[in-house]
N, C-alpha and C positions, 0 to 999 in steps of 0.2 A: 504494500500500500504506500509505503513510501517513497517508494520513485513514481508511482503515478502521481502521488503529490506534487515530486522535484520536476517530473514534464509539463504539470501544470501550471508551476511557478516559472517554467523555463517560456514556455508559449505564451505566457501573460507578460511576461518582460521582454521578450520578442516584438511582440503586436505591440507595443509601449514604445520600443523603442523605431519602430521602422513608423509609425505615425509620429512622434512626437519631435523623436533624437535627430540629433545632429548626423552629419554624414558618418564622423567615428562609431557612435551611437546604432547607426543602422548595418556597419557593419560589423562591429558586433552582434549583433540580434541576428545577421546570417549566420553568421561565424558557430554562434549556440546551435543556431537551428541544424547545420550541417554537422554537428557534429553529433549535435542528439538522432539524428536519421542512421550515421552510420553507426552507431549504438546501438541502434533498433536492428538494422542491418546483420550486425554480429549477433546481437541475439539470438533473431532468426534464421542466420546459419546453424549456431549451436544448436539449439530445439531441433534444427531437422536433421544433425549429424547423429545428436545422439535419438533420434526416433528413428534416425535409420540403423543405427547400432541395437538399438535394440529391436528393431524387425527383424536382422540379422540373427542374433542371439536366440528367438523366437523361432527362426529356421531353423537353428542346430540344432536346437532343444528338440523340435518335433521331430526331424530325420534321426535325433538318437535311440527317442521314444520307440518310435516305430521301426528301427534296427532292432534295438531289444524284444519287442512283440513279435515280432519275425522268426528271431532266434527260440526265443520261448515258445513259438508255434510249434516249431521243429524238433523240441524237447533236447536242445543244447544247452 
């Protein structure tokens, strides 16, 4: 909860500053905003490396399952 607070506080000082601020001012307020995008960015690389790590893991698991059920068919 509290970085959607800090993005909230980040996009309020943004929109403050590109209406209000000076040119320094307004780039700053890109400057946040690009940097909070590629934040989001990595984020959602991570969430999808490890969703794919573990769809992965979800594969071995089942092909091991059903090797041993195989095996155990066969009374090995």
């Amino acid at each position: 909860m509290n970085e959607v607070l800090q993005d909230i506080q980040t996009l309020e000082n943004a929109i403050i500053n590109l209406v209000e601020g000076a040119s320094d001012e307004k780039r700053m307020a890109i400057n946040s905003l690009n940097s909070m995008i590629e934040l989001k960015r990595m984020q959602v690389e991570q969430f999808e490396q490890e969703a794919h790590d573990e769809k992965i893991d979800d594969i071995l698991l089942q092909s091991i399952w059903e090797e041993e059920l195989w095996i155990e068919s066969r009374g090995w």
